[in-house]
Backbone as a printed PyTorch tensor [residue, N CA C, xyz], in Angstrom:
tensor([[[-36.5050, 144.1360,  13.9960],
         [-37.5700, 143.1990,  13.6310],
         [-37.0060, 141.8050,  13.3820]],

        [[-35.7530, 141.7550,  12.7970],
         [-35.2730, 140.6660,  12.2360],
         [-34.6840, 139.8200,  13.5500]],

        [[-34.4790, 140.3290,  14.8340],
         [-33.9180, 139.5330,  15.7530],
         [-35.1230, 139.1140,  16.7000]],

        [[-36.6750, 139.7690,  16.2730],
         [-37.1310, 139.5470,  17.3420],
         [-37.7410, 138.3200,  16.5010]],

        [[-38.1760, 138.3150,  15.4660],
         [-38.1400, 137.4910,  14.1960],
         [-37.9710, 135.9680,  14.6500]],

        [[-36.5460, 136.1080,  14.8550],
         [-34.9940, 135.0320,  15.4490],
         [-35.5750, 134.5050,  16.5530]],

        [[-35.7870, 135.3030,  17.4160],
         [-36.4200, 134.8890,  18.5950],
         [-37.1330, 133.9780,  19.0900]],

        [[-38.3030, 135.0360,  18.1810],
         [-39.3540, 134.3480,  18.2710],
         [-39.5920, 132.3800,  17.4630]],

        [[-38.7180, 132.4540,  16.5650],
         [-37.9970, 131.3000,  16.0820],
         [-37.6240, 130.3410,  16.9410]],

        [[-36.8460, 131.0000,  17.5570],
         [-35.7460, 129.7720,  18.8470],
         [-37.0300, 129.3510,  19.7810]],

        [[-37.6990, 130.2370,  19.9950],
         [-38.7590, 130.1600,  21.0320],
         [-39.6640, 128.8280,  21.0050]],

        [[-40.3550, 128.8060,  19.5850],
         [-41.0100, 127.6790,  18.7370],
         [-39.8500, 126.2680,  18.6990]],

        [[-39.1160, 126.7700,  18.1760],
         [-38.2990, 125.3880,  18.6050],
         [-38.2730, 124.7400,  19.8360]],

        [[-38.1130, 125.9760,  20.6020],
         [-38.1380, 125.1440,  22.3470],
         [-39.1090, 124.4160,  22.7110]],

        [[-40.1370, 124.9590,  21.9620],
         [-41.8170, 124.4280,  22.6590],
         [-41.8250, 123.2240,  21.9740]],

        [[-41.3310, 123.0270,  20.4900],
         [-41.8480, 121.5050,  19.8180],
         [-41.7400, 120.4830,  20.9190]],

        [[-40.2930, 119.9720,  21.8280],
         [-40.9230, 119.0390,  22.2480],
         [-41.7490, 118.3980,  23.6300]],

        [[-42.3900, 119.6860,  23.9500],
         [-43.1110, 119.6260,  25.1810],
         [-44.8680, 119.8570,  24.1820]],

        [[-44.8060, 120.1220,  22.9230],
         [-46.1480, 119.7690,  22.1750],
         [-46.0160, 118.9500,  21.7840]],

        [[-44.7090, 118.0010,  21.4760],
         [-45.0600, 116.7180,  20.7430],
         [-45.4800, 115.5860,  22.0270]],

        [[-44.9170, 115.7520,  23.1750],
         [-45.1190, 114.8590,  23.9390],
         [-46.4730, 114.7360,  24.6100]],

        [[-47.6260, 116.3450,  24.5490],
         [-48.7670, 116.1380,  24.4490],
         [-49.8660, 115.4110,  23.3840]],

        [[-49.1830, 115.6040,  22.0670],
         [-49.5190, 114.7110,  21.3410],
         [-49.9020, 113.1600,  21.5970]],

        [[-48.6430, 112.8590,  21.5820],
         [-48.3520, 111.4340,  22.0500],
         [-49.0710, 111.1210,  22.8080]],

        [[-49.2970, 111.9790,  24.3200],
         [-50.6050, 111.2260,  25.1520],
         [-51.3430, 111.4620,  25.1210]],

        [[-51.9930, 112.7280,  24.0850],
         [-53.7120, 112.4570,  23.8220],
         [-54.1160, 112.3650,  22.6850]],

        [[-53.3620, 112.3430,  21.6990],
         [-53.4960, 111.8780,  20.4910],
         [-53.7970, 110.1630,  19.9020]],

        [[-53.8390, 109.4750,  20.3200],
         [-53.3360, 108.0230,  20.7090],
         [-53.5330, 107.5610,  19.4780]],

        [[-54.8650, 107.9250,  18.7650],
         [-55.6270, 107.4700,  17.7260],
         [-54.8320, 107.8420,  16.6190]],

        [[-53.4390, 109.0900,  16.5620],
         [-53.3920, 109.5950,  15.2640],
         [-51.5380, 109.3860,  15.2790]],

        [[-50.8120, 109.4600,  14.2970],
         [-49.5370, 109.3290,  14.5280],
         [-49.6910, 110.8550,  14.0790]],

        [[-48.2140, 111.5670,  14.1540],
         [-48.3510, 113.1530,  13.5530],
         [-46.4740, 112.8790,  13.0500]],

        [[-46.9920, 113.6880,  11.8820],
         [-45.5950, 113.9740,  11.3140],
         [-45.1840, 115.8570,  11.5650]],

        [[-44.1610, 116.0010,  11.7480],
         [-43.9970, 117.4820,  11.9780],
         [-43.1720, 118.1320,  10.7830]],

        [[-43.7370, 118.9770,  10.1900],
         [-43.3200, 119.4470,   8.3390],
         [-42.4860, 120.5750,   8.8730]],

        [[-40.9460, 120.4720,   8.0070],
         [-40.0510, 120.9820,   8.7090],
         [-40.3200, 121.7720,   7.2970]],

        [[-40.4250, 121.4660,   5.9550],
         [-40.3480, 122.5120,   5.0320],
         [-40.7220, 123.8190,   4.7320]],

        [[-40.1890, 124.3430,   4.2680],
         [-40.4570, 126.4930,   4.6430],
         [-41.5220, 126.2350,   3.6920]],

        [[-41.3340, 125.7780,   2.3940],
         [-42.7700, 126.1660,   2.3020],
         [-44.1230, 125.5890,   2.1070]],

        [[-43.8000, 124.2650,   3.1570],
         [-45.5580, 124.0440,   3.7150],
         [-45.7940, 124.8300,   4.5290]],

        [[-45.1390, 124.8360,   5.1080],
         [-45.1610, 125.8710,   6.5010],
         [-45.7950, 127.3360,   6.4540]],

        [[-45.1550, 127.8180,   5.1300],
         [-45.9700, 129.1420,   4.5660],
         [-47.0930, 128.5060,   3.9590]],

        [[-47.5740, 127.9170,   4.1360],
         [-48.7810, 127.6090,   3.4510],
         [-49.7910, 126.8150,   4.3870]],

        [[-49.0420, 127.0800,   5.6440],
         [-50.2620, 127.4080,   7.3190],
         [-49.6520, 125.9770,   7.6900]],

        [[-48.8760, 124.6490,   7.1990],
         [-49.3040, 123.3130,   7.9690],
         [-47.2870, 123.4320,   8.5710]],

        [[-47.7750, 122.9910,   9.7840],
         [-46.9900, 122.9780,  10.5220],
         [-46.6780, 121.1490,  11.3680]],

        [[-48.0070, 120.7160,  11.0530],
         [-48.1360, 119.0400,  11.2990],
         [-49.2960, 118.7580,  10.6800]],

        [[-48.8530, 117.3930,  10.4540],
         [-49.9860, 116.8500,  10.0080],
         [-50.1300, 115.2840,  10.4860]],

        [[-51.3790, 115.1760,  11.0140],
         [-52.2180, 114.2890,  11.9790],
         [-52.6320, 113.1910,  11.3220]],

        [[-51.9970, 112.0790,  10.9920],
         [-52.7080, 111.0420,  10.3000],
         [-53.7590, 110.2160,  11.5560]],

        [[-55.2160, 109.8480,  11.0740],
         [-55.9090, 108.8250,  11.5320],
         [-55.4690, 107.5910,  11.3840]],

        [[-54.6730, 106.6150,  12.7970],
         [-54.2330, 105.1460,  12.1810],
         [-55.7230, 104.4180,  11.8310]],

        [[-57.0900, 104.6920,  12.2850],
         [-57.7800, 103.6510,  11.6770],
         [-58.2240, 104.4610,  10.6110]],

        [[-58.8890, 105.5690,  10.3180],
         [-59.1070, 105.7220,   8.6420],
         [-58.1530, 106.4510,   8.1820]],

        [[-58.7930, 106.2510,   6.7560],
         [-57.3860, 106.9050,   5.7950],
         [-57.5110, 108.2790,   5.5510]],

        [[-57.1970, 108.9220,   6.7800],
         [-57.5850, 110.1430,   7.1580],
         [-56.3070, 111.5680,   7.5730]],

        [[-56.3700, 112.3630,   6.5350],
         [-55.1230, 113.4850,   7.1730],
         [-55.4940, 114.6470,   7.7500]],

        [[-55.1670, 115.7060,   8.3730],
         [-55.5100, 116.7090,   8.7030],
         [-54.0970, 117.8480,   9.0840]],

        [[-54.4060, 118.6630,   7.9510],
         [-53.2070, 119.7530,   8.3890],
         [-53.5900, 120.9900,   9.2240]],

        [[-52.5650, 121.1890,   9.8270],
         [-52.3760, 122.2970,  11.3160],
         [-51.2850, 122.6480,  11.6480]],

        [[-51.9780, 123.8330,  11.6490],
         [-51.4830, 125.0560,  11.7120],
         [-51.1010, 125.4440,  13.6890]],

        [[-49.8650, 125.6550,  14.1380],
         [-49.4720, 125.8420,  15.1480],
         [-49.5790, 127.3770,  15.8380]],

        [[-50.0980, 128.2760,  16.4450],
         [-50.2380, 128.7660,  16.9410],
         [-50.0300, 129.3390,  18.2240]],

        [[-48.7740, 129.6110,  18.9330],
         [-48.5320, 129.7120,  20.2830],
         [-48.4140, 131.4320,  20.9420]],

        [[-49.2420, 131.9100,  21.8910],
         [-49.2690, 132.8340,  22.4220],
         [-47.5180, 133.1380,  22.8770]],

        [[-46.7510, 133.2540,  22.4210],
         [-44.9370, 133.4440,  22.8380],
         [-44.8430, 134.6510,  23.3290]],

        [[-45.4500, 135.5120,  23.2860],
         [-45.3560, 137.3560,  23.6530],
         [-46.3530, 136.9820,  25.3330]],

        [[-46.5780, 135.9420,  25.6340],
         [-47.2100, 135.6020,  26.7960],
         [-46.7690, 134.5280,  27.6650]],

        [[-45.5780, 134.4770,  27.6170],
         [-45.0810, 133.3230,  29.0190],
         [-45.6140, 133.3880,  30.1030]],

        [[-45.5540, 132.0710,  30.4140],
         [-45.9990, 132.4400,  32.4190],
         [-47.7100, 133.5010,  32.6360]],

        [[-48.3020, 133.3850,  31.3200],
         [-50.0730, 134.3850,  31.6320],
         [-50.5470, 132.9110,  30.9060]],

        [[-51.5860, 133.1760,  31.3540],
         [-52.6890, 132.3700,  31.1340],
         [-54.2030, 133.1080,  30.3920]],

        [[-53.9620, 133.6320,  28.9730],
         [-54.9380, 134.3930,  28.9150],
         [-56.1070, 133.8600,  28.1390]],

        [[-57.0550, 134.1450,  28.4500],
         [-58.5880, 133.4090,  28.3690],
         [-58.9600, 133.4580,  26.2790]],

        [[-58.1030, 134.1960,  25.9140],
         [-58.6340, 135.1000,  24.4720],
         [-57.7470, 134.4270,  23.4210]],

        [[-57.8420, 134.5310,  22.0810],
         [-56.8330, 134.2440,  20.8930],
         [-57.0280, 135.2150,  20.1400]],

        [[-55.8920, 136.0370,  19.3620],
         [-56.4550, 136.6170,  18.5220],
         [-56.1360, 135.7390,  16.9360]],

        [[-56.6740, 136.1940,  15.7940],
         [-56.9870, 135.6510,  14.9060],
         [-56.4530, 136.9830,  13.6170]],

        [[-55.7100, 136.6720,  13.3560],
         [-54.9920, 137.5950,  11.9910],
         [-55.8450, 138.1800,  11.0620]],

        [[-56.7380, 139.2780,  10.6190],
         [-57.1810, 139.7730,   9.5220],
         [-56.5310, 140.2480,   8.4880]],

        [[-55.4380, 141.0350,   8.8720],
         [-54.9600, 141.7660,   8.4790],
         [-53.2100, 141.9840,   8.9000]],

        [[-52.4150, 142.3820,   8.1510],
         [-51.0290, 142.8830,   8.7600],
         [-50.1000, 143.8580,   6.9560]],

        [[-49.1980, 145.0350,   7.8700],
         [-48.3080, 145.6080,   6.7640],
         [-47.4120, 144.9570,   6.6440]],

        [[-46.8120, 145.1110,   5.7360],
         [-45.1560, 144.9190,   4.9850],
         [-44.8120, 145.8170,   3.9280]],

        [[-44.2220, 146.6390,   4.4040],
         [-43.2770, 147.7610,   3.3290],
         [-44.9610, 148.4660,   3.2330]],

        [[-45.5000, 148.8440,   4.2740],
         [-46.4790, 149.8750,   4.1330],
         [-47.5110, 149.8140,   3.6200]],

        [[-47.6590, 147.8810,   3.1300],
         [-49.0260, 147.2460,   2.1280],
         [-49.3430, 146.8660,   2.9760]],

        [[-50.9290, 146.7050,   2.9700],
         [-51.8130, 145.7540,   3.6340],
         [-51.4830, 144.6690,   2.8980]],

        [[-51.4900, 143.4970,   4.0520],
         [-51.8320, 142.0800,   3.5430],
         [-52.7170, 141.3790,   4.2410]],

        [[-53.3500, 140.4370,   3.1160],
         [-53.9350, 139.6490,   4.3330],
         [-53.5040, 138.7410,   5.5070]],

        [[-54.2700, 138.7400,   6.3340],
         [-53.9770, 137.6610,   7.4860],
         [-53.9730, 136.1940,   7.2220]],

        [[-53.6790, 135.5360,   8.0970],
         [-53.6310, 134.3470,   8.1530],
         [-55.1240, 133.2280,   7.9530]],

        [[-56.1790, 134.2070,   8.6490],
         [-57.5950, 133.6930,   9.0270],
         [-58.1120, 133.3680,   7.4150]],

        [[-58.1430, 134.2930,   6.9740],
         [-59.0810, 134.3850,   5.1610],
         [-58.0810, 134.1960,   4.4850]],

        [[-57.1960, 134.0950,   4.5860],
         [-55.6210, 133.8390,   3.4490],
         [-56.3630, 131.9870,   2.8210]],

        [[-56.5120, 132.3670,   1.3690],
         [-56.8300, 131.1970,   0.7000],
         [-55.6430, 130.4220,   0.2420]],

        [[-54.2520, 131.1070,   0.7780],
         [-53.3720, 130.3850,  -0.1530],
         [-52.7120, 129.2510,   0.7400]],

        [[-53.3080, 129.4800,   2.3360],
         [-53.1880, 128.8730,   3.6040],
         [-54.0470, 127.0860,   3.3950]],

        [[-53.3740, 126.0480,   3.6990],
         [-54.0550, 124.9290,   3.2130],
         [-54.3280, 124.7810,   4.4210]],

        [[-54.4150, 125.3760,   5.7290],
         [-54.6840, 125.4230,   6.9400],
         [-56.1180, 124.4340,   7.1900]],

        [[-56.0050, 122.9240,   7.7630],
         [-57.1370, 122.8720,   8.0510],
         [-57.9410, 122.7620,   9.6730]],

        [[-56.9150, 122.7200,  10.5990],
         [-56.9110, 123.1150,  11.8160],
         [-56.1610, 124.0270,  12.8870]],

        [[-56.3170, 124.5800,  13.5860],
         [-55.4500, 125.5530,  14.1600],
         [-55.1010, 124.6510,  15.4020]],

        [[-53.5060, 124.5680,  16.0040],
         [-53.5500, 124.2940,  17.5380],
         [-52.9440, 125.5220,  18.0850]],

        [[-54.0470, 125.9750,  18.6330],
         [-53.9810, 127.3210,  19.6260],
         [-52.8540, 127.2270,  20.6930]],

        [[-51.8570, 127.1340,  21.0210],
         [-50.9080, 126.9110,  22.2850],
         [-50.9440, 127.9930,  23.2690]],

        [[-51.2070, 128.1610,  24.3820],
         [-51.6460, 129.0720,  25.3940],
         [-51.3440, 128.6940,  26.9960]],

        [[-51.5140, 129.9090,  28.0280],
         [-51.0780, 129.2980,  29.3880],
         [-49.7360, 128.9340,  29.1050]],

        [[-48.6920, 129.1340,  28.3100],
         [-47.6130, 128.6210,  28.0510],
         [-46.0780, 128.9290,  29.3900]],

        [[-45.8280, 128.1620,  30.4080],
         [-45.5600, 128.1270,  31.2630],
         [-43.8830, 127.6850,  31.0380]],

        [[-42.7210, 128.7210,  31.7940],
         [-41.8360, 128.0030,  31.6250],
         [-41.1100, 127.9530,  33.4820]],

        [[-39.5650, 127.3010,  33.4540],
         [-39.1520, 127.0590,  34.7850],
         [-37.8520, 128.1620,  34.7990]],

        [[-37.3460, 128.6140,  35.8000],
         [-36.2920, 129.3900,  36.0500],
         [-35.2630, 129.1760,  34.9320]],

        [[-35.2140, 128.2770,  34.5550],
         [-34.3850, 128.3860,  32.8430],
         [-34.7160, 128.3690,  31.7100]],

        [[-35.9840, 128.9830,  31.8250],
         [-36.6860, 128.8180,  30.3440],
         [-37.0470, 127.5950,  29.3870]],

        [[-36.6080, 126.7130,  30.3980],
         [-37.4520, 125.6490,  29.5810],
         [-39.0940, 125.7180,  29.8900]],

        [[-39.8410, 125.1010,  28.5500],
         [-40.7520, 125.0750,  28.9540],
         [-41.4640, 123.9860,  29.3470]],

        [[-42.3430, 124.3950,  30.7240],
         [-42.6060, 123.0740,  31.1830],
         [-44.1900, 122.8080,  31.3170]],

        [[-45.3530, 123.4410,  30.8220],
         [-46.2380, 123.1300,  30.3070],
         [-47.1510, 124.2170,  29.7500]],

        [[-48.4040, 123.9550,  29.1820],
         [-49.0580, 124.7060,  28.3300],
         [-50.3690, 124.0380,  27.8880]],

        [[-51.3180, 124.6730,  26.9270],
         [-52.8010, 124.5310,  27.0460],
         [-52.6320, 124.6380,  25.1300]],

        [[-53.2410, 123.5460,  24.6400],
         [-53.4990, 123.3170,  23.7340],
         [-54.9200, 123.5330,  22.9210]],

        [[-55.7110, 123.8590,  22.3140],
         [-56.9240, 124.2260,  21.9040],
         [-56.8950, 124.0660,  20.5000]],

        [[-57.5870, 122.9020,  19.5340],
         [-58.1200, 122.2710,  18.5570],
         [-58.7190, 123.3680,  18.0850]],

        [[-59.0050, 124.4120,  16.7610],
         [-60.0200, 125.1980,  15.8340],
         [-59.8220, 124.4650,  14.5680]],

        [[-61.6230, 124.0630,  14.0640],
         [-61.7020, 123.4480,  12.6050],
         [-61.6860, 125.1880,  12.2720]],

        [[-60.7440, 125.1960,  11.2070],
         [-60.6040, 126.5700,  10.3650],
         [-62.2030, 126.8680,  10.0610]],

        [[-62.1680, 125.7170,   9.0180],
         [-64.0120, 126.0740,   8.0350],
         [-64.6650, 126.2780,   8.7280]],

        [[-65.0700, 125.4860,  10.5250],
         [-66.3390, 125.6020,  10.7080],
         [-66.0330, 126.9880,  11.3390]],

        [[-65.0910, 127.3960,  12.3490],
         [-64.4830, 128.4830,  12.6790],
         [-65.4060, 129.8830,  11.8620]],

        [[-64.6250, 130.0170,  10.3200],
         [-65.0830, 130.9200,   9.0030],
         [-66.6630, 131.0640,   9.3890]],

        [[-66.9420, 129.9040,   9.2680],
         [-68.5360, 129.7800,   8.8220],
         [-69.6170, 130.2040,   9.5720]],

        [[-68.5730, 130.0610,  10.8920],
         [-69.8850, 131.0180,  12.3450],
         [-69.6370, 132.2290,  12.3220]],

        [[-68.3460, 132.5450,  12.2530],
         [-68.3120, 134.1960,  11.9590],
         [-69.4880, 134.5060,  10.6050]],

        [[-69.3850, 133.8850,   9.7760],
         [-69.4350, 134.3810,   8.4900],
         [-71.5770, 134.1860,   9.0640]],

        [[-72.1120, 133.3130,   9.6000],
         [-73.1840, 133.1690,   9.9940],
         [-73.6970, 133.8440,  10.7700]],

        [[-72.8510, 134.8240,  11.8810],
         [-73.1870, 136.1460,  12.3900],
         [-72.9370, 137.2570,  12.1880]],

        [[-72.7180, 137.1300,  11.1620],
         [-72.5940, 137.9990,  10.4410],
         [-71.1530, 138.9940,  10.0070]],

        [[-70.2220, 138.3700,  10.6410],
         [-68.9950, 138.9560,   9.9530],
         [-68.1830, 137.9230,   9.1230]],

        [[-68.5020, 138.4970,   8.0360],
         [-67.7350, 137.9360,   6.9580],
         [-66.8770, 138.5790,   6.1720]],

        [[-65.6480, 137.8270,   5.5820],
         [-64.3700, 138.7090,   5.4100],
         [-64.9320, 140.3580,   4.6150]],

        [[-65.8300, 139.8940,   3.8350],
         [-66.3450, 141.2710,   2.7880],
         [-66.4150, 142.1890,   4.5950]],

        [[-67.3650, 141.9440,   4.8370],
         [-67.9680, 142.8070,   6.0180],
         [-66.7350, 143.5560,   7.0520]],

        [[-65.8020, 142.5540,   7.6800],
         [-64.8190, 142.8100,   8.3670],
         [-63.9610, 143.8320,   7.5950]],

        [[-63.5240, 143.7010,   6.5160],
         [-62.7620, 144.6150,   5.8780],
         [-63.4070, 145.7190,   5.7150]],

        [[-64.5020, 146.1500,   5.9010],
         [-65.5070, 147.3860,   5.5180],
         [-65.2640, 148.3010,   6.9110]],

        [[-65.4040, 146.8850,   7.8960],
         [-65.2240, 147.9630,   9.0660],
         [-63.8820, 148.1660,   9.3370]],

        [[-63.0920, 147.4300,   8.8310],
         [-61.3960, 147.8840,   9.2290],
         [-60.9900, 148.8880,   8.1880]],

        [[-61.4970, 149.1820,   7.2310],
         [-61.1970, 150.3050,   6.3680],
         [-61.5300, 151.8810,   7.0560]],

        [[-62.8510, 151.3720,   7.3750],
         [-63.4420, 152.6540,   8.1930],
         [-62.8700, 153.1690,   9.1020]],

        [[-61.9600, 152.3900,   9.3430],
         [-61.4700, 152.7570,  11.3040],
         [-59.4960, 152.4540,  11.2550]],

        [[-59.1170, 153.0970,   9.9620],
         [-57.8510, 152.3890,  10.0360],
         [-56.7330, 153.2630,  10.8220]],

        [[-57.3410, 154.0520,  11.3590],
         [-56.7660, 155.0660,  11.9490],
         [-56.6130, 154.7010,  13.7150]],

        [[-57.1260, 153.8290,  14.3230],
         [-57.8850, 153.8290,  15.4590],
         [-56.9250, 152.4680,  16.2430]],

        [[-55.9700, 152.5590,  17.2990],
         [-55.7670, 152.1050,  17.7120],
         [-56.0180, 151.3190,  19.2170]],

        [[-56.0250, 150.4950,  19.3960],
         [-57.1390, 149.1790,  20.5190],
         [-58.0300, 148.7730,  20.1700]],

        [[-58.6920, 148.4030,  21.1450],
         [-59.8880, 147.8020,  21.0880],
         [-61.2440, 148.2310,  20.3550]],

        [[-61.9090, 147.1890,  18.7720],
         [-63.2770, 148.0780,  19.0080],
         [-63.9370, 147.0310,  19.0350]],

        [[-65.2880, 147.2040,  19.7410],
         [-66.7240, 146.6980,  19.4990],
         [-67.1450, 146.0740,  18.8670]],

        [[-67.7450, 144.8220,  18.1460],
         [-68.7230, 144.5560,  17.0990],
         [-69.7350, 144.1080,  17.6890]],

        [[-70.9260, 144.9440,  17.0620],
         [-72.3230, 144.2630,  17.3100],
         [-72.4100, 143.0300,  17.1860]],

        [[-72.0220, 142.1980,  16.4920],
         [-72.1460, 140.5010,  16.1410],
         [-71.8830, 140.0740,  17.7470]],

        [[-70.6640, 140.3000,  18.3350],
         [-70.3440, 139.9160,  19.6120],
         [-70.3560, 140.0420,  20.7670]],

        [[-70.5420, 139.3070,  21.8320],
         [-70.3900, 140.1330,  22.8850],
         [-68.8470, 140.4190,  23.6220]],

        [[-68.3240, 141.6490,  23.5750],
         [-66.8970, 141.8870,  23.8950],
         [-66.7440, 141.1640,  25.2680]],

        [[-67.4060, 140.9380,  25.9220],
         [-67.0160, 140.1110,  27.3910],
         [-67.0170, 138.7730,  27.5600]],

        [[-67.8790, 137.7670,  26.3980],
         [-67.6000, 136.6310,  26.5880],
         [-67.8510, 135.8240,  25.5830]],

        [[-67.5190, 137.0260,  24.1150],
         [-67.2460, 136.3020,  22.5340],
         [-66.3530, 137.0090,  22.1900]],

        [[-65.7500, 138.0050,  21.9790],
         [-64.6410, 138.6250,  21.2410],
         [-65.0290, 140.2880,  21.0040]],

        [[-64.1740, 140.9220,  20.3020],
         [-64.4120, 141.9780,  19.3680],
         [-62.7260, 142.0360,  18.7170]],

        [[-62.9380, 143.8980,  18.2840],
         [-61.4090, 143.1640,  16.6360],
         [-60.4070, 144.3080,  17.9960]],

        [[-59.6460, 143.8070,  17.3220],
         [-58.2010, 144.6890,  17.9030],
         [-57.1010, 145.3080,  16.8920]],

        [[-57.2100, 146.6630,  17.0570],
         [-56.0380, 147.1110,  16.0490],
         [-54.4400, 147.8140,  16.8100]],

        [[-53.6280, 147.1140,  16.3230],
         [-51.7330, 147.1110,  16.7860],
         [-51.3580, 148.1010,  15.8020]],

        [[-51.6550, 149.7030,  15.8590],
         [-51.1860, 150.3020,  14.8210],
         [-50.3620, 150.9050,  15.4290]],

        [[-50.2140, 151.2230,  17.0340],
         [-48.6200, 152.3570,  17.3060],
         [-47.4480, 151.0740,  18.1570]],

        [[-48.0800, 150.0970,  18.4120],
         [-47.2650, 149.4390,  19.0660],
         [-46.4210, 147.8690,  18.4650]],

        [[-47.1810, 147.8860,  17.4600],
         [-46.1550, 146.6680,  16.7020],
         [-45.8400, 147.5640,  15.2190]],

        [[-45.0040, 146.9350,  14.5860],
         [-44.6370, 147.5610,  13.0520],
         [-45.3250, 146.8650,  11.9740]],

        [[-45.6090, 145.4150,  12.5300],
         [-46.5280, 145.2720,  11.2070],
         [-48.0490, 146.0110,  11.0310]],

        [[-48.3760, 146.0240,  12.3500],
         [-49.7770, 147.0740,  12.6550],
         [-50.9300, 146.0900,  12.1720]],

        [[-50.6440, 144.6550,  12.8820],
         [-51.7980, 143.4950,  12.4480],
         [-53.2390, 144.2060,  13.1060]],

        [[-54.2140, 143.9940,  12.1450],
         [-55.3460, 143.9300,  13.0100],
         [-56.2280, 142.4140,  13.0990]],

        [[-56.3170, 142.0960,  14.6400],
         [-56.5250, 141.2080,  15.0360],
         [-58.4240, 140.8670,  15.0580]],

        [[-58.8840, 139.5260,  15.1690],
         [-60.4780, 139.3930,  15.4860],
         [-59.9390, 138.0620,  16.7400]],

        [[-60.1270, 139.2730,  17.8740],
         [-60.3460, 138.7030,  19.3370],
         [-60.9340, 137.8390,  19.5650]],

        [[-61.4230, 136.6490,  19.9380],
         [-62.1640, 135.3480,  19.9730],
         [-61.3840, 134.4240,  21.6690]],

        [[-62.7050, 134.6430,  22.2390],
         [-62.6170, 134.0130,  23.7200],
         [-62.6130, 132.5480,  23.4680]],

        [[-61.3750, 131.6570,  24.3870],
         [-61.9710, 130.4040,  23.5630],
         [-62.3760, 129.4560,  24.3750]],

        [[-63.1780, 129.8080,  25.6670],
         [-64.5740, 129.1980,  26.0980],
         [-65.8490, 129.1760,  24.9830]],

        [[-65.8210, 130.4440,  24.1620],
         [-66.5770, 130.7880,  23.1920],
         [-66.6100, 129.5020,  22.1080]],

        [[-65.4810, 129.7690,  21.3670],
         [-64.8210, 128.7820,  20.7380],
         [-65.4680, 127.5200,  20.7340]],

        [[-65.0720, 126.8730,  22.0540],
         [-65.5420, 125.8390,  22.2790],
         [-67.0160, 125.4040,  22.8120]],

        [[-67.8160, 126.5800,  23.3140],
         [-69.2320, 126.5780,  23.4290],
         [-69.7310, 126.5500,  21.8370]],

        [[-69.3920, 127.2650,  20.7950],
         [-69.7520, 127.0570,  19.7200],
         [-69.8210, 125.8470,  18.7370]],

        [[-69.2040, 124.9690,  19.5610],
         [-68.8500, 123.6210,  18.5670],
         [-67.5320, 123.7400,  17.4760]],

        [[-66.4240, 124.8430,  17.6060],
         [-65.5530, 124.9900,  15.9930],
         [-64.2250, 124.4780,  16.9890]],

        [[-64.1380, 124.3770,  18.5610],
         [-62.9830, 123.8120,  18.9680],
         [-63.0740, 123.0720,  19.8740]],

        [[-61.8500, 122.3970,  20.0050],
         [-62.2900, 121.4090,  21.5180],
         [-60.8090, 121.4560,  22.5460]],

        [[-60.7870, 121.5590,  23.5920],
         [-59.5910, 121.4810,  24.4530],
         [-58.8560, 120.2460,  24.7430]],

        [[-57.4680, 120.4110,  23.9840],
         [-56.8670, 118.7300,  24.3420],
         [-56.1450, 118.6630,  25.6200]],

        [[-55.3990, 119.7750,  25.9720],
         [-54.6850, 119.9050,  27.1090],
         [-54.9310, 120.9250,  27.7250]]])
């Protein structure tokens, strides 16, 4: 766990500066500082986006599909849930201790015969408004946890009535094939962005 951990580490490093340089050209309006400290970082902000004309900040949270080089996949999943030493914890999504106020989704993440990487698909989520449509169709963290209790046994894909599994989401549970055994809330992010909670920068 601890090397894939590592890895997955070096990996994120590689990508910073092929995301900062998307920044730079579609960001124009905002300067961004990149928070190297462990623990903002545990506490979801990974950059933060100043507005040069108002006096305006916004922290975000980085997100990159890395278990997906070279795919281009249409979906994000979204953290409910994950173990450690055999406890449930919460995810990243409802984690209040997360000052998370935007997500950049990184996806399509494309590299060249040496692993550098040489481009990728960026996707803007306001966290709150994000919460608030789930929570408005009715899955809200109370609710979600009711049905992940019920079903903690059950590994892949299930269903929710709130969604449509083909071109809004449903939840996903990683119980024989990863060790933390996250269970995920699947979210298409054409969806996403038909809903008004994201917008596509790259």
């Amino acid at each position: 766990m601890k090397s894939k951990f590592k890895a997955d580490l070096s990996k994120e490093k590689q990508l910073i500066p092929l995301l900062d340089s998307y920044y730079q050209k579609h960001l124009m309006h905002y300067c961004f500082e990149r928070v190297f400290h462990l623990k903002k970082q545990m506490q979801g902000i990974d950059l933060i986006l100043k507005d040069k004309h108002l006096e305006k900040q916004f922290l975000v949270d980085e997100k990159a599909q890395l278990d997906y080089v070279n795919e281009s996949l249409p979906t994000f999943a979204f953290e409910l849930f994950y173990q450690k030493n055999g406890i449930q914890k919460q995810g990243w999504l409802f984690d209040a201790s997360k000052k998370t106020e935007f997500y950049a989704l990184v996806t399509g993440i494309y590299s060249d015969e040496d692993g550098v990487f040489t481009s990728c698909n960026i996707t803007f989520v306001n966290r709150e408004k994000l919460i608030q449509h789930i929570e408005e169709v009715g899955l809200s963290q109370k609710h979600l946890e009711g049905i992940i209790s019920k079903n903690q046994n059950i590994h892949g894909k299930l269903n929710l009535e709130q969604l449509n599994p083909k071109s809004e989401g449903y939840l996903f549970f990683s119980t024989k094939n990863k060790a933390e055994k996250p269970v995920n809330l699947i979210l298409k992010l054409d969806y996403l962005i038909m809903i008004g909670v994201a917008k596509r920068l790259v």
